[in-house]
FILOVEX-457516 format. One record per residue (C-alpha): residue in one letter; x, y, z; residue number from 0; chain. Coordinates in steps of 0.05 Angstrom, whole numbers, padded with zeros to 5 digits. Each point is the difference from the previous one (the first is absolute). Example, Ala and Ser with C-alpha at 12.3 -4.5 7.8 and 13.67 -1.06 7.14 Angstrom:
2
<r><type>A</type><x>00246</x><y>-00090</y><z>00156</z><seq>0</seq><mol>A</mol></r>
<r><type>S</type><x>00027</x><y>00069</y><z>-00013</z><seq>1</seq><mol>A</mol></r>
//
This chain:
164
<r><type>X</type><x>00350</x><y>-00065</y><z>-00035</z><seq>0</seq><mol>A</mol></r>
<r><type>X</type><x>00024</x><y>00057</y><z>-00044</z><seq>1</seq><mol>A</mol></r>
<r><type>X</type><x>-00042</x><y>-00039</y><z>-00062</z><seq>2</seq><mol>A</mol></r>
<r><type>X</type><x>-00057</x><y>-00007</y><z>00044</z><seq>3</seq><mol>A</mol></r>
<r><type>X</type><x>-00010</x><y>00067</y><z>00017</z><seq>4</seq><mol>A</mol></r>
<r><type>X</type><x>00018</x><y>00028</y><z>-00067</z><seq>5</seq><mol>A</mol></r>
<r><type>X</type><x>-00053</x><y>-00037</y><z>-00027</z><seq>6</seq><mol>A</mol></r>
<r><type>X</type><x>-00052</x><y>00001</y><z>00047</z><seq>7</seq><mol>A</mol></r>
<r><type>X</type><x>00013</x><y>00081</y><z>-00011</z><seq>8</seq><mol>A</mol></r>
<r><type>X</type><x>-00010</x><y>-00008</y><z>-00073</z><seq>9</seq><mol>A</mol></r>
<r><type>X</type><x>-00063</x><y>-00029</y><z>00010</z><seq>10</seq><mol>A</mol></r>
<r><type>X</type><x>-00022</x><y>00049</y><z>00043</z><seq>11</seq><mol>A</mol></r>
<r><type>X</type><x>00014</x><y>00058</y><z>-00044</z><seq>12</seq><mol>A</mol></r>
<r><type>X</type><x>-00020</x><y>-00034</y><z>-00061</z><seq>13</seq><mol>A</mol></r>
<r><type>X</type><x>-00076</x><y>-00021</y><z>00037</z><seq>14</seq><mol>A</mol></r>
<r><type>X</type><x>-00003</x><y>00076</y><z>00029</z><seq>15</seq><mol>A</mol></r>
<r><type>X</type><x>-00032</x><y>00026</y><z>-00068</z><seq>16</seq><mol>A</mol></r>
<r><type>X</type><x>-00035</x><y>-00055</y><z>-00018</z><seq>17</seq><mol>A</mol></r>
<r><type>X</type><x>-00083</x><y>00013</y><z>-00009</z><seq>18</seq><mol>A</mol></r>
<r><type>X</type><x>-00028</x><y>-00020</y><z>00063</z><seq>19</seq><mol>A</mol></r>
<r><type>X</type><x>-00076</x><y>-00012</y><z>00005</z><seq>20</seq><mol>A</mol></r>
<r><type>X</type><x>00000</x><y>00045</y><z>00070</z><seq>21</seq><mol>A</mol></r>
<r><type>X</type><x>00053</x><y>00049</y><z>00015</z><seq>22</seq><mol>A</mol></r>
<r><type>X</type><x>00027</x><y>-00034</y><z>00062</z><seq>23</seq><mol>A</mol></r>
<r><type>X</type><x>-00009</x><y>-00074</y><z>-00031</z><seq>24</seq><mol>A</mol></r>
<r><type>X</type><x>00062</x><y>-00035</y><z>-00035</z><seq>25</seq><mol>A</mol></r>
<r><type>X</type><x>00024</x><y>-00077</y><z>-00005</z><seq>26</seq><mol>A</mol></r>
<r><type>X</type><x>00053</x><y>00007</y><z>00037</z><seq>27</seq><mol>A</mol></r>
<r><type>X</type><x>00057</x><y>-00043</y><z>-00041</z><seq>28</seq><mol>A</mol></r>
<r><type>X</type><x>00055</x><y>00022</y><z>00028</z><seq>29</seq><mol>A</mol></r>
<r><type>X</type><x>-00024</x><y>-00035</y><z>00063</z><seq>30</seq><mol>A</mol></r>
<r><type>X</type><x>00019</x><y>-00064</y><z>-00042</z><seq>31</seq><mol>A</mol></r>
<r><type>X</type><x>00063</x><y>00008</y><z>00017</z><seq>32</seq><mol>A</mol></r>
<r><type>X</type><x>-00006</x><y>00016</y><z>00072</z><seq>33</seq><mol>A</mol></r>
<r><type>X</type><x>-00034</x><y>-00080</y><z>00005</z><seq>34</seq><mol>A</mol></r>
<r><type>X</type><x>00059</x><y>-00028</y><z>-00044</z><seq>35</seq><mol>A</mol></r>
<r><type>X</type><x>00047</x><y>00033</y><z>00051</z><seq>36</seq><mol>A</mol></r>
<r><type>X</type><x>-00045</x><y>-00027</y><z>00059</z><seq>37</seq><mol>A</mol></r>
<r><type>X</type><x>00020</x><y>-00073</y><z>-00029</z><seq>38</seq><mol>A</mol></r>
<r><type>X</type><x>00069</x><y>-00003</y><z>-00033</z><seq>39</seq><mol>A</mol></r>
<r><type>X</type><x>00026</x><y>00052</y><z>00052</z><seq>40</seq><mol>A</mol></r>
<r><type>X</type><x>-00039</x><y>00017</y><z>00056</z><seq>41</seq><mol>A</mol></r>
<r><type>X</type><x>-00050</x><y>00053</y><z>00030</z><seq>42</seq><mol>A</mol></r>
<r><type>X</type><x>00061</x><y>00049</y><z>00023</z><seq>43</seq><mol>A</mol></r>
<r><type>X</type><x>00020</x><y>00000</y><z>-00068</z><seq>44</seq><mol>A</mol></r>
<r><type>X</type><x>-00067</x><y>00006</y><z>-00032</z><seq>45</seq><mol>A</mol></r>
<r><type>X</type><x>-00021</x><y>00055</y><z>00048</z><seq>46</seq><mol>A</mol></r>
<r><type>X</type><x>00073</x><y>00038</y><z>-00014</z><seq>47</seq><mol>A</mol></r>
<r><type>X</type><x>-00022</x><y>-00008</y><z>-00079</z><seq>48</seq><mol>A</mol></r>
<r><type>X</type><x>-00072</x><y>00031</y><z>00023</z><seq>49</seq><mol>A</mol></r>
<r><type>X</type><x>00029</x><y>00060</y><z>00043</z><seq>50</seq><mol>A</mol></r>
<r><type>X</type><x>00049</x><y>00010</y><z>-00055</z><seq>51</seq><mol>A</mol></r>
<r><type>X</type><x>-00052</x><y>-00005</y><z>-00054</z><seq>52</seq><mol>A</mol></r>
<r><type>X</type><x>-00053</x><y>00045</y><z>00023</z><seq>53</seq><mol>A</mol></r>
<r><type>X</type><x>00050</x><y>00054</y><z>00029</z><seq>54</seq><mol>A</mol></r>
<r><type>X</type><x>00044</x><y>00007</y><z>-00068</z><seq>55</seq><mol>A</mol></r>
<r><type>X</type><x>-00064</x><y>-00008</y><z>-00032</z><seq>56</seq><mol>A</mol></r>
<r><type>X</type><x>-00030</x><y>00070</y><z>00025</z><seq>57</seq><mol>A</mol></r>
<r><type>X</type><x>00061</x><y>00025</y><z>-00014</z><seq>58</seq><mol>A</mol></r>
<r><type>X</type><x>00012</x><y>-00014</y><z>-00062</z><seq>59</seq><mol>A</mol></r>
<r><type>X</type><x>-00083</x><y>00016</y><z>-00014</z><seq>60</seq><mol>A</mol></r>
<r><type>X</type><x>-00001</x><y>00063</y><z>00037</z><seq>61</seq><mol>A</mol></r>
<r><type>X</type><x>-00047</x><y>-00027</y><z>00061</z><seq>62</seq><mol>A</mol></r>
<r><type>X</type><x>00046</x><y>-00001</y><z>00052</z><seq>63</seq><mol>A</mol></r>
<r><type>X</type><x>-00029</x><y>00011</y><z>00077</z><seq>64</seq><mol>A</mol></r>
<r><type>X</type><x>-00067</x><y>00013</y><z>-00040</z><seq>65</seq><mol>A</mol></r>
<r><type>X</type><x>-00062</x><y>-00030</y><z>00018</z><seq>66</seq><mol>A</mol></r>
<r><type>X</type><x>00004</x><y>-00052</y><z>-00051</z><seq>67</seq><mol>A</mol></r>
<r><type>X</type><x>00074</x><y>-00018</y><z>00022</z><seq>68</seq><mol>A</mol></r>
<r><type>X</type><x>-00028</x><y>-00011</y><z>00063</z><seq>69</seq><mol>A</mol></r>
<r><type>X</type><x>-00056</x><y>-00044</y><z>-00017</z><seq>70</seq><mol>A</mol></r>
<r><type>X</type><x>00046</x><y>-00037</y><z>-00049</z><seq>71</seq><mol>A</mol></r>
<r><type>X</type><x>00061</x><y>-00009</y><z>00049</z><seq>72</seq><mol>A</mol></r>
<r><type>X</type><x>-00052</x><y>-00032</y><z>00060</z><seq>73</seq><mol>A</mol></r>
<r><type>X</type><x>-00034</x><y>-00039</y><z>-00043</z><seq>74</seq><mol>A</mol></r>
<r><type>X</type><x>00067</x><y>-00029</y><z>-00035</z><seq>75</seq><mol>A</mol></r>
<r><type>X</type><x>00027</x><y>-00014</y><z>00065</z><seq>76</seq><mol>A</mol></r>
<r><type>X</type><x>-00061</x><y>-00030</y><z>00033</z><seq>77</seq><mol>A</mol></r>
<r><type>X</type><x>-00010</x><y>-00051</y><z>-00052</z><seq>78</seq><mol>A</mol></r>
<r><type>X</type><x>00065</x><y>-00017</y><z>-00004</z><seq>79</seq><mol>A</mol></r>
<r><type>X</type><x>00004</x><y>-00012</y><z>00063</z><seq>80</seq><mol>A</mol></r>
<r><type>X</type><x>-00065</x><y>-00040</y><z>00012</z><seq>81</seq><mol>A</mol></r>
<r><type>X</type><x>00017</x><y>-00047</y><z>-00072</z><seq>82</seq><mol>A</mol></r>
<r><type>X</type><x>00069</x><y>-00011</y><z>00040</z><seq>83</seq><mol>A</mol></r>
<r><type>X</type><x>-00035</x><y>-00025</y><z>00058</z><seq>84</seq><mol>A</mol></r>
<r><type>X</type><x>-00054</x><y>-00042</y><z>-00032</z><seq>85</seq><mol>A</mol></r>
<r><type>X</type><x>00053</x><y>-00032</y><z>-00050</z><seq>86</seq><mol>A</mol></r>
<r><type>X</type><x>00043</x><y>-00022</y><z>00061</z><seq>87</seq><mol>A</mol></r>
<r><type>X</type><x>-00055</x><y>-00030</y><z>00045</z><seq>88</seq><mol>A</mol></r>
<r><type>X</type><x>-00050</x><y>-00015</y><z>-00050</z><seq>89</seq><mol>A</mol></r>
<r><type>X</type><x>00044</x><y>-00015</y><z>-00072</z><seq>90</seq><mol>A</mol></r>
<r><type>X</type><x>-00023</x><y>-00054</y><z>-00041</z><seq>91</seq><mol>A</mol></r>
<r><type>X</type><x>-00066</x><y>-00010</y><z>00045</z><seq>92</seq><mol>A</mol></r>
<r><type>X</type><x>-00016</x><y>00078</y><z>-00028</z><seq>93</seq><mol>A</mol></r>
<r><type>X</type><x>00025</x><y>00001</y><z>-00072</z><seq>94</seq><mol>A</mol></r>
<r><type>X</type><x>00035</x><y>00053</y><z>-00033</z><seq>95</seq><mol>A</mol></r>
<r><type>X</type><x>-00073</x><y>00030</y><z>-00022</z><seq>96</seq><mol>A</mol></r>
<r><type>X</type><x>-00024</x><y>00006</y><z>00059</z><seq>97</seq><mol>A</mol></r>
<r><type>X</type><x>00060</x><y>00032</y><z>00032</z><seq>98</seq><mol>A</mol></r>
<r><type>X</type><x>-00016</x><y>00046</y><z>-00052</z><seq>99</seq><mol>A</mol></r>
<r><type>X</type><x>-00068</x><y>00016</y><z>00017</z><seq>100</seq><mol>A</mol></r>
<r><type>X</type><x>00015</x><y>00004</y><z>00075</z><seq>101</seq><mol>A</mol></r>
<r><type>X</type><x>00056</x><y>00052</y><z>-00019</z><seq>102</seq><mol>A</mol></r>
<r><type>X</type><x>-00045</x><y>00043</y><z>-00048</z><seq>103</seq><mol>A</mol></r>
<r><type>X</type><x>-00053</x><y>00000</y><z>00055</z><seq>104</seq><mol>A</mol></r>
<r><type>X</type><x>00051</x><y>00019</y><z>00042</z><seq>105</seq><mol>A</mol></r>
<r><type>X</type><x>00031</x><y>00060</y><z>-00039</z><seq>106</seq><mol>A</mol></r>
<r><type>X</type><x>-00075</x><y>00032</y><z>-00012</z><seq>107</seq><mol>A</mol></r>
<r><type>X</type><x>-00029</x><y>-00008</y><z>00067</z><seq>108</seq><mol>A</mol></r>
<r><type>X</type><x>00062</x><y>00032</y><z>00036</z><seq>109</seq><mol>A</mol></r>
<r><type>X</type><x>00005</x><y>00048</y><z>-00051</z><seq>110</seq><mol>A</mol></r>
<r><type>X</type><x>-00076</x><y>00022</y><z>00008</z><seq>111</seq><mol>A</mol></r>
<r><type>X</type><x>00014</x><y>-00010</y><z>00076</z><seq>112</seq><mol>A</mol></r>
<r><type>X</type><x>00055</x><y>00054</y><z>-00009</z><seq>113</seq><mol>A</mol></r>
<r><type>X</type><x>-00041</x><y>00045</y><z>-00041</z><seq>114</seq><mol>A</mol></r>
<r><type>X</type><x>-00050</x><y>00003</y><z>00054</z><seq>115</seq><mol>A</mol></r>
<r><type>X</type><x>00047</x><y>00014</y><z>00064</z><seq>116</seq><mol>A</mol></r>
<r><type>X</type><x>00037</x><y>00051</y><z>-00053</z><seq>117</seq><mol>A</mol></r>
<r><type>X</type><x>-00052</x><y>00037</y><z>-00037</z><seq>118</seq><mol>A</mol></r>
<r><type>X</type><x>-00067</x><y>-00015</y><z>00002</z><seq>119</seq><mol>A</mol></r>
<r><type>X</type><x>00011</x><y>00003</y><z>00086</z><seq>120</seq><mol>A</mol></r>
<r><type>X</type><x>00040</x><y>00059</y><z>00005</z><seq>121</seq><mol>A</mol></r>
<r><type>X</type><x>-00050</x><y>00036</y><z>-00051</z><seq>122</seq><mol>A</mol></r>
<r><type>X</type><x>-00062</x><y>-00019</y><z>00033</z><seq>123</seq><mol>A</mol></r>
<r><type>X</type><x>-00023</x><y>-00026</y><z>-00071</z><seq>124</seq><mol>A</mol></r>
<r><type>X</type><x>-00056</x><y>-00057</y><z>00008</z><seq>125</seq><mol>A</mol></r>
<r><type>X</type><x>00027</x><y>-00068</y><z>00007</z><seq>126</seq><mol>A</mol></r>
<r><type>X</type><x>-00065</x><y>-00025</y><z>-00032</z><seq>127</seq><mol>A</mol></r>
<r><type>X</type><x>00041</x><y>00002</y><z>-00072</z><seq>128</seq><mol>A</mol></r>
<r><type>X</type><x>00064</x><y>-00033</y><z>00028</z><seq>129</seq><mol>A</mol></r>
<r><type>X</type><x>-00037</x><y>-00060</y><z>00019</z><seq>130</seq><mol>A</mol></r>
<r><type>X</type><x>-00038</x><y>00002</y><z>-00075</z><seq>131</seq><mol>A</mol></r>
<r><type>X</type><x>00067</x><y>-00013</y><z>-00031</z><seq>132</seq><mol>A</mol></r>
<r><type>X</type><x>00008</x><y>-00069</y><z>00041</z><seq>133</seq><mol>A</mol></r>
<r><type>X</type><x>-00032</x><y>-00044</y><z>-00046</z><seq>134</seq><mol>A</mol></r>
<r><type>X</type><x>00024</x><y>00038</y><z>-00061</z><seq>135</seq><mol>A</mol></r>
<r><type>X</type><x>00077</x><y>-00010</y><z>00022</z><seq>136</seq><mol>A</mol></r>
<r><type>X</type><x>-00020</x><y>-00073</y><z>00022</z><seq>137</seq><mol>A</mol></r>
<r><type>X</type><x>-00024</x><y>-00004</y><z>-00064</z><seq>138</seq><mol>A</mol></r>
<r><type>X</type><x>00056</x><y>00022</y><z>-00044</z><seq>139</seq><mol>A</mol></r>
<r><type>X</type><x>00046</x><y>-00036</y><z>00051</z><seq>140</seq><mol>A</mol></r>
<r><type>X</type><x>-00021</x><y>-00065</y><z>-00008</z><seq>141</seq><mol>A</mol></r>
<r><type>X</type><x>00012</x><y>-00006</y><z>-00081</z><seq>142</seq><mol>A</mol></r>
<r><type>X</type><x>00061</x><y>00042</y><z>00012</z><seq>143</seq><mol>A</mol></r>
<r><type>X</type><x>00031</x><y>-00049</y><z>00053</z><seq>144</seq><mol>A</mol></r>
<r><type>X</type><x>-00017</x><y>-00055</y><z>-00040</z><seq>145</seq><mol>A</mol></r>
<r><type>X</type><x>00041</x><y>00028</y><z>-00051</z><seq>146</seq><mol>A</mol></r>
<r><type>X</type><x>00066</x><y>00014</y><z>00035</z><seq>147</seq><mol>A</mol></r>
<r><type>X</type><x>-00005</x><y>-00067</y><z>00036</z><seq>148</seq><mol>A</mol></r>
<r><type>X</type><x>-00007</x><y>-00035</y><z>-00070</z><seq>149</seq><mol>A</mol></r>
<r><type>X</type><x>00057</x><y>00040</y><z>-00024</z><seq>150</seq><mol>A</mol></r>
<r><type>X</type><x>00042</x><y>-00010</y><z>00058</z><seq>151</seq><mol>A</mol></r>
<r><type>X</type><x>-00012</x><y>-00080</y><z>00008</z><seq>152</seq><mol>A</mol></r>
<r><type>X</type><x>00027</x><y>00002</y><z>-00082</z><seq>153</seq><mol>A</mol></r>
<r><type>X</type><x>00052</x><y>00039</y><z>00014</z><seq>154</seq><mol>A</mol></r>
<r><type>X</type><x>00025</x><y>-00028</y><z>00062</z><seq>155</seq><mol>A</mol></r>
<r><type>X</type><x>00004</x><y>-00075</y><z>-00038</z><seq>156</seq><mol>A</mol></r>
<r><type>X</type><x>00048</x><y>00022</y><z>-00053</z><seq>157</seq><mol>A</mol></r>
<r><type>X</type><x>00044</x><y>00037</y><z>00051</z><seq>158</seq><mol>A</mol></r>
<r><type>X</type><x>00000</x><y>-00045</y><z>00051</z><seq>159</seq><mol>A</mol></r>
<r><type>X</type><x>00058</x><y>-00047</y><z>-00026</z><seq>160</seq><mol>A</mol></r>
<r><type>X</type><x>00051</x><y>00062</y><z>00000</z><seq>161</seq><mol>A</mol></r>
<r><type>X</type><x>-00011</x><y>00018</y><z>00078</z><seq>162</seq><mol>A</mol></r>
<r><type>X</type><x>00008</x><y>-00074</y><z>00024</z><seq>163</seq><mol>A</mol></r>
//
């Protein structure tokens, strides 16, 4: 578990700077590991990694209990949690891809869900431009999710012999 987290972590720090093509948009590869947890271990593992992950993250970036931390540390958990539920009712039927996908969804629309009952609510700002940045998360999700779930099928068949 210690591994896990550690590097789930270092992928989180190391994809904080990266160039992103909108300031709230990133791939999200450190959920990669979160979906190799959900199969070799299980979701209460891969959710432990996630908490871990996104709270040592803002630490360690300076974001802590900040309105990104916030965003980041629902939408970590809530696709976590919904890949964990998908891969045990609906693994190999759904593949690892679209796990993925479902997850990615899953961390953008509860994140913009928890920008609106956080900020754009309690400032009376018009929710007009929240629900503008639906299809522009969808779309940056989909490619991103695609990618993790990729990543995670690959790495999940060379690990799998060692946790059998």
């Amino acid at each position: 578990m210690g591994i896990f987290t550690a590097l789930a972590l270092m992928i989180h720090i190391i994809e904080a700077p990266l160039p992103r093509p909108l300031p709230w948009v990133k791939l999200g590869l450190s959920n990669t590991v979160a979906l190799v947890l959900i199969h070799l271990m299980g979701a209460t593992e891969a959710l432990a990694v996630t908490f871990l992950r996104t709270v040592v993250g803002a630490l360690v970036l300076g974001t802590f209990m900040s309105p990104s931390f916030v965003l980041s540390f629902v939408g970590g958990l809530t696709s976590t949690a919904l890949m964990a539920v998908i891969y045990r009712y609906l693994y190999p039927r759904v593949t690892f891809i679209g796990i993925s996908v479902l997850g990615a969804l899953t961390h953008n629309t509860s994140q913009l869900l928890v920008a609106y009952l956080l900020f754009f609510n309690a400032l009376k700002l018009n929710e007009l431009g929240l629900v503008l940045l639906l299809p522009t998360l969808i779309l940056f999700a989909i490619p991103a999710g695609v990618l993790v779930g990729y990543l995670s099928y690959g790495i999940t068949n060379r690990l799998a012999d060692n946790f059998k």
